[in-house]
C-alpha positions in Angstrom: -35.8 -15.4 -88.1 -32.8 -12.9 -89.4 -32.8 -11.6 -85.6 -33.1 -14.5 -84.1 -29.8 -16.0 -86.1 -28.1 -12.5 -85.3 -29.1 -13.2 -81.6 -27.1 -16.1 -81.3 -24.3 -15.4 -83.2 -23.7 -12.6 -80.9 -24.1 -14.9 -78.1 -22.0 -17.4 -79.6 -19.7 -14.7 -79.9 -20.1 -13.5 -76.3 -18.9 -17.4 -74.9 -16.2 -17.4 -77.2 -14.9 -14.4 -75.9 -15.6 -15.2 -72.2 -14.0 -18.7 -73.4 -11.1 -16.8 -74.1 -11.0 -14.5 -71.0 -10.9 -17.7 -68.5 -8.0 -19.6 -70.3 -6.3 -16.2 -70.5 -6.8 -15.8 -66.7 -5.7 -19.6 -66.6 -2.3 -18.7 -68.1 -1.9 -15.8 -66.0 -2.1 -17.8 -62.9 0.3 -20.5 -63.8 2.9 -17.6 -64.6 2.3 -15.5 -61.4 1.3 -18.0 -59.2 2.2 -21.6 -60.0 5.9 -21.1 -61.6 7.3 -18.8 -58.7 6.5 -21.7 -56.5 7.5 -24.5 -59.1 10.9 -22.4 -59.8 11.3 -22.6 -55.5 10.9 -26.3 -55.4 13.5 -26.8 -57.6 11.9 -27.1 -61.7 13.3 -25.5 -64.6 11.8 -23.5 -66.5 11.7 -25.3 -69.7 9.9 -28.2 -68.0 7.8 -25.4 -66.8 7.3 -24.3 -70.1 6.6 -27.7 -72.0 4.3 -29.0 -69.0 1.9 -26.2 -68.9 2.1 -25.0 -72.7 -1.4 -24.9 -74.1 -3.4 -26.3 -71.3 -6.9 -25.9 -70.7 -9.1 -26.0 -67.6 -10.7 -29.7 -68.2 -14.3 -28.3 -66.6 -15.6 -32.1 -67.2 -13.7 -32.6 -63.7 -16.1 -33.3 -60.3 -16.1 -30.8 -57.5 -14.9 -27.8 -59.2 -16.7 -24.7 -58.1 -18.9 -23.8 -61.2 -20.4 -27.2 -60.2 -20.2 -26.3 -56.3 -18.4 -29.1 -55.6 -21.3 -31.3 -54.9 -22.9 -33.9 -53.9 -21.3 -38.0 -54.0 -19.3 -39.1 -57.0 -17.1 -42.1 -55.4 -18.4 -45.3 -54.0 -16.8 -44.9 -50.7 -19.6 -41.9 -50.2 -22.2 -44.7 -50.5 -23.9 -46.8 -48.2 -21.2 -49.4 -46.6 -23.3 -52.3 -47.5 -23.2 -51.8 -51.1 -18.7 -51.6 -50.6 -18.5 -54.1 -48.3 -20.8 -56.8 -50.6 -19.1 -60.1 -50.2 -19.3 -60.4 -53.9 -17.4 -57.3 -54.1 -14.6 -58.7 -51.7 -14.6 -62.1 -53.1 -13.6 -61.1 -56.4 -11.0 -58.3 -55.0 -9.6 -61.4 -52.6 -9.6 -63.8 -55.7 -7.1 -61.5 -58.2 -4.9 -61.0 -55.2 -4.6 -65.0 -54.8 -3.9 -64.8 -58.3 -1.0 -62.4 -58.2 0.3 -63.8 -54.9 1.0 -67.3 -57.1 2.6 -64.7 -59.9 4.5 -62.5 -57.4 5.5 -64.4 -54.3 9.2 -64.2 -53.5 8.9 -60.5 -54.6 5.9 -60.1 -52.0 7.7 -61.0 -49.1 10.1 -59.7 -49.9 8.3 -56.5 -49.4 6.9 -58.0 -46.1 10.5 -58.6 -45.0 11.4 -55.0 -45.5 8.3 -53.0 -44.1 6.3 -55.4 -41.7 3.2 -54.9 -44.1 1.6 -58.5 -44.5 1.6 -59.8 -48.3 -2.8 -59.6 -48.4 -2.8 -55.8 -47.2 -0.1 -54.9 -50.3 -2.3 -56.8 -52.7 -5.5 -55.6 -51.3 -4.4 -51.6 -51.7 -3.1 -52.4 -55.4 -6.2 -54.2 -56.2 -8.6 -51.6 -54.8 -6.4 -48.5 -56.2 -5.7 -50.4 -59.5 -7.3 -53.5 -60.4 -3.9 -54.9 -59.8 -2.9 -52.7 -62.7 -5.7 -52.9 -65.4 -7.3 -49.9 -64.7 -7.6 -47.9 -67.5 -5.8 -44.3 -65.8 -6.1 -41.8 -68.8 -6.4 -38.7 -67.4 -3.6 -35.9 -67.8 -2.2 -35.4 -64.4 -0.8 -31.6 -65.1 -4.0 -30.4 -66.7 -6.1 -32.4 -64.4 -4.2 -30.6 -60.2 -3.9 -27.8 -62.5 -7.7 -27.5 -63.3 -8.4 -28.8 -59.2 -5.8 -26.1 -58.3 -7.6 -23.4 -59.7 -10.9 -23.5 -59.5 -12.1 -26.8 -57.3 -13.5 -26.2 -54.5 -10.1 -27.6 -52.1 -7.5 -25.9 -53.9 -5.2 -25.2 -51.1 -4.8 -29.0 -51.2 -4.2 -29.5 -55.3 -1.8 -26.4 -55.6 1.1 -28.1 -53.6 0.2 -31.3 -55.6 0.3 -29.7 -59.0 3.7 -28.5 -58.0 4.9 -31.8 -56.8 3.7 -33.2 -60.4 6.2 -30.5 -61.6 9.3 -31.6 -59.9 8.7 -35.2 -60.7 8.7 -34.2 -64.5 12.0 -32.6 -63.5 13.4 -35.5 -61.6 12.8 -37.3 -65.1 10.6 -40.2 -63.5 7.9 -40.7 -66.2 7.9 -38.4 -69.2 5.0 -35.7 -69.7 2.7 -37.8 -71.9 2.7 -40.5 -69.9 2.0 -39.1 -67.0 -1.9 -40.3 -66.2 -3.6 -39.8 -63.4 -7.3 -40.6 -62.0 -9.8 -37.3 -61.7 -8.3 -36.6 -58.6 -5.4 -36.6 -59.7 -3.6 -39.8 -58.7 -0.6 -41.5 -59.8 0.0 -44.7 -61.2 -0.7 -48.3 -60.2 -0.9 -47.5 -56.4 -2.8 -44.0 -57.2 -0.1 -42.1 -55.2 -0.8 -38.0 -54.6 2.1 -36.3 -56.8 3.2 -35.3 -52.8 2.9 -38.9 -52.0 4.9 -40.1 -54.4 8.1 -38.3 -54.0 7.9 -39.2 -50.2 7.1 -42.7 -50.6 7.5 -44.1 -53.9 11.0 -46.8 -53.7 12.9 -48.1 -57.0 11.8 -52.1 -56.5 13.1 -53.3 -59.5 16.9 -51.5 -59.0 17.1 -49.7 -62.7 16.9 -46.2 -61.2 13.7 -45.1 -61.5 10.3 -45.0 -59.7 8.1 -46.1 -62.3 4.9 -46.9 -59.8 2.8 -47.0 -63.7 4.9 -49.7 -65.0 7.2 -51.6 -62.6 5.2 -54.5 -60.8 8.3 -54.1 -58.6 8.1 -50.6 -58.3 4.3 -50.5 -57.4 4.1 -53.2 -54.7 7.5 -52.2 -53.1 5.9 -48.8 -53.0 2.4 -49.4 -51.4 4.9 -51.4 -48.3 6.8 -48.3 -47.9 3.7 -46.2 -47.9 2.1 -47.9 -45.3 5.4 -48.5 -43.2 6.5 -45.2 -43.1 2.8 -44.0 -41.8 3.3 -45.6 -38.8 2.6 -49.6 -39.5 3.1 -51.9 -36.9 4.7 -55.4 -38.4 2.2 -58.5 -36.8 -0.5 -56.5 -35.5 -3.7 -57.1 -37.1 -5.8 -54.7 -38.3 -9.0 -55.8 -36.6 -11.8 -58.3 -36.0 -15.8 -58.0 -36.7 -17.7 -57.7 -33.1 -20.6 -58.1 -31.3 -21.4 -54.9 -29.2 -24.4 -54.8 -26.8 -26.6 -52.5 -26.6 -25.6 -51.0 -22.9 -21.7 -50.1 -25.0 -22.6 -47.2 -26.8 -21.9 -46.2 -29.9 -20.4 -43.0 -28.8 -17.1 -44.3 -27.8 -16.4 -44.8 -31.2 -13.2 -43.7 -32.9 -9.2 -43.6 -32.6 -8.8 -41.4 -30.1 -11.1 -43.4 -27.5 -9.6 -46.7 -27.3 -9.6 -49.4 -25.0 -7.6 -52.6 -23.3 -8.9 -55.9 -24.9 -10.4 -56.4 -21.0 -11.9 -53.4 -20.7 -14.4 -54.2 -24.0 -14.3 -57.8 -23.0 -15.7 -56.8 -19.5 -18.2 -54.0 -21.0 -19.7 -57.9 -22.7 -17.8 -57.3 -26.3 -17.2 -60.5 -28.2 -15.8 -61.4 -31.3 -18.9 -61.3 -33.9 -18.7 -65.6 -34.2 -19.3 -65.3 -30.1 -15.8 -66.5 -29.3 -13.5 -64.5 -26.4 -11.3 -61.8 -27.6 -7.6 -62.3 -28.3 -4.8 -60.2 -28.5 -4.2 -62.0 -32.1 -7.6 -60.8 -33.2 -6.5 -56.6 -32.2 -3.7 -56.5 -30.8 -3.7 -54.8 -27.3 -5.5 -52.0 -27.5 -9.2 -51.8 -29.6 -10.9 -49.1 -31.1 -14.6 -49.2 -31.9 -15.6 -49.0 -35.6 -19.4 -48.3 -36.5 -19.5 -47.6 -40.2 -23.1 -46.9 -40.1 -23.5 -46.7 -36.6 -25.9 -48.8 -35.2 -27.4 -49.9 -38.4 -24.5 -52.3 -39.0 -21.8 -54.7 -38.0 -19.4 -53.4 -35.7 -15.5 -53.9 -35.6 -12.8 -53.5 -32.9 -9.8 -51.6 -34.9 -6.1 -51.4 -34.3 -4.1 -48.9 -35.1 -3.0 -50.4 -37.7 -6.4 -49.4 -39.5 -6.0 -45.9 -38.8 -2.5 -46.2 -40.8 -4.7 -47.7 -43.8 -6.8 -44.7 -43.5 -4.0 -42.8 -44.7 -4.4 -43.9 -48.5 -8.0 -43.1 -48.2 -9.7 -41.3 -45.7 -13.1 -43.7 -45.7 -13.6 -46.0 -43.1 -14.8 -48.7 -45.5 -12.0 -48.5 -47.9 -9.7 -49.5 -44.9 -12.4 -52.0 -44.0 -12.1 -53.1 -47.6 -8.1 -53.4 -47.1 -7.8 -55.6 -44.3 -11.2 -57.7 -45.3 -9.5 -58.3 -48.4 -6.0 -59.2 -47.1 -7.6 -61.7 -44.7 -9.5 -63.3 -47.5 -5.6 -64.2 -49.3 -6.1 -67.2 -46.5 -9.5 -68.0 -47.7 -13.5 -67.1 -47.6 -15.2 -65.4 -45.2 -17.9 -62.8 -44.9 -19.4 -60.1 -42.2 -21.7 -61.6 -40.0 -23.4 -58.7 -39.0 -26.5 -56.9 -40.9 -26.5 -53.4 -42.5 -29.7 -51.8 -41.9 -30.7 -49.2 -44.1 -27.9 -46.8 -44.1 -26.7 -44.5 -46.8 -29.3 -43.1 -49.2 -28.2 -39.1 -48.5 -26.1 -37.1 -50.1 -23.0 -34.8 -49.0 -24.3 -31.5 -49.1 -27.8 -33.7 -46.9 -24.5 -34.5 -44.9 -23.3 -31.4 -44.5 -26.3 -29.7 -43.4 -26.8 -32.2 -40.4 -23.1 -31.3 -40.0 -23.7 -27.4 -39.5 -26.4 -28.3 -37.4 -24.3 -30.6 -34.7 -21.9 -27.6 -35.0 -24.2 -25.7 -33.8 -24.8 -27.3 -31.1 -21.9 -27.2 -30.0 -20.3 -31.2 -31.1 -17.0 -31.6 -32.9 -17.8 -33.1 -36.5 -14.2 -32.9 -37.6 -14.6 -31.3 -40.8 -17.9 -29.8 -42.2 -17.0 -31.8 -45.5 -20.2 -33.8 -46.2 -18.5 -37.4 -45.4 -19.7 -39.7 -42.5 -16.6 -39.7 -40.7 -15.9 -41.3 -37.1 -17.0 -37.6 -35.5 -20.0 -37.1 -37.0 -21.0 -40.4 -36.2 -19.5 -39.9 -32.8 -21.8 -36.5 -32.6 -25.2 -38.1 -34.0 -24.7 -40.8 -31.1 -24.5 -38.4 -28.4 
């Protein structure tokens, strides 16, 4: 028993030590790596200093590389069936009824200014935020910090825990408050640190861009987002259709679209069997086939593809323009999922590789069913 207590108190001793090697390795890189570039970007060093002071790697963080940065830990990974349940939509469409009543004149207002309808603001703030009552308690710093240094995309985190930096400098939300999501996203509209010094707007005219507070703030915020990525003011953002079998589902995607004649004369029809309309799409459609042909099919504007750049899923930008079309009143998908979903991302990636190797452009070998990769399993 005496050796077995002297065992572990030398291995107790052993990860306290290593304990202390990787936080000693993790100050070390924010002094040689991430203050040169926060010093370049314009932050001083004593919000350096009293951002950064004490912190910890917070190794309870997904995807981080001791963890190989694994398999699915958000819904939008999931089958689309189980994100796009009506139920789901229903009650996403019914708060955002709610806080058109509460926030009208200031809501289009926003729609004046940006083109962006009323129904899409309120989707993206009830989707990011639950309009707000999402409980966002993760430190921002500590959290890019931890992504920046040891998760498995850290090229992507480092210029985003710098960005966090300069908007401590710029004095828009003090240090403590500053909570973020896992991922480390900002606020009410969940705006990358990036993001929000491109994008964010003062709504409420006191001087600041307080996108965790200001009701203002945030939904004058999400309409500048989505303007300035490219959104077109009265084009909608798509219609469910009915595809036959002799369209296929290859010709998927943004970069293959079509003239509203073109799918109307290959025998595509809005999903309720009606004509399509330039009110439906606008004039050009692109095919959407979120689980390829074991599901509903859509006919996408671009539009869509500018909703895409809050999230990169497909069916959170499905959820976005479902949602903002439900402001008017109920309504549901007609088509039916099949059995979809039900693999992982590193199952994903594998069949990834694979199409690789045969020679088909996946996009990225990331382990999400994008557009490509369903592109590549069609052909």
């Amino acid at each position: 028993m005496k050796r077995i207590a002297l065992f572990l108190a030398s291995a107790l001793a052993l990860a306290s030590h290593g304990a202390v090697a990787a936080d000693a390795a993790f100050s070390t890189w924010f002094e040689t790596k991430v203050w040169p570039a926060a010093k370049a970007s314009g932050v001083s060093r004593a919000t350096f200093e009293a951002a950064v002071a004490g912190l910890e790697p917070d190794l309870s963080l997904p995807d981080l590389k001791p963890t190989g940065g694994g398999n699915a830990f958000q819904a939008e990974f999931q089958s689309p069936a189980t994100y796009l349940a009506d139920g789901k939509l229903d009650a996403l469409a019914a708060g955002a009824r709610k806080r058109y009543a509460a926030n009208r004149a200031l809501l289009d207002k926003v729609t004046r200014a940006t083109g962006v309808p009323a129904g899409v603001v309120l989707a993206v703030w009830g989707k990011e935020s639950a309009f707000g009552s999402a409980r966002i308690e993760k430190d921002a710093v500590r959290t890019l910090a931890t992504q920046a240094y040891m998760g498995s995309r850290r090229d992507e985190f480092f210029p985003e825990l710098v960005a966090a930096l300069r908007i401590l400098e710029e004095e828009h939300i003090s240090r403590a408050a500053m909570k973020s999501s896992w991922a480390g996203a900002l606020g009410q509209p969940q705006f990358m640190p990036t993001k929000f010094l491109a994008d964010a707007v003062d709504g409420d005219g006191d001087g600041r861009r307080d996108i965790w507070n200001s009701v203002q703030d945030v939904l004058a915020s999400i309409g500048h987002f989505l303007k300035s990525r490219g959104w077109k003011a009265g084009v909608p953002w798509g219609v469910e259709v009915r595809v036959p079998a002799s369209v296929p589902c290859s010709l998927e995607g943004p970069d293959q679209g079509q003239s509203l004649s073109a799918w109307a004369k290959a025998g595509v029809t809005r999903a309720d069997g009606r004509p399509l309309a330039a009110a439906d799409v606008g004039p050009v459609g692109h095919l959407l086939m979120p689980a390829g042909r074991m599901g509903p099919a859509f006919l996408v504007s671009d539009n869509f593809y500018v909703l895409k750049a809050s999230n990169e899923s497909d069916v959170y930008a499905l959820t976005i323009g479902m949602v903002g079309d439900r402001l008017e009143g109920s309504q549901s998908i007609r088509g039916a999922w099949g059995k979809a979903g039900g693999f992982t991302r590193s199952d994903v990636r594998a069949v990834q590789k694979r199409l690789e190797a045969m020679g088909h452009d996946v996009g990225t070998t990331d382990g999400l069913v994008g557009f490509r990769t369903r592109v590549a399993i069609g052909r």
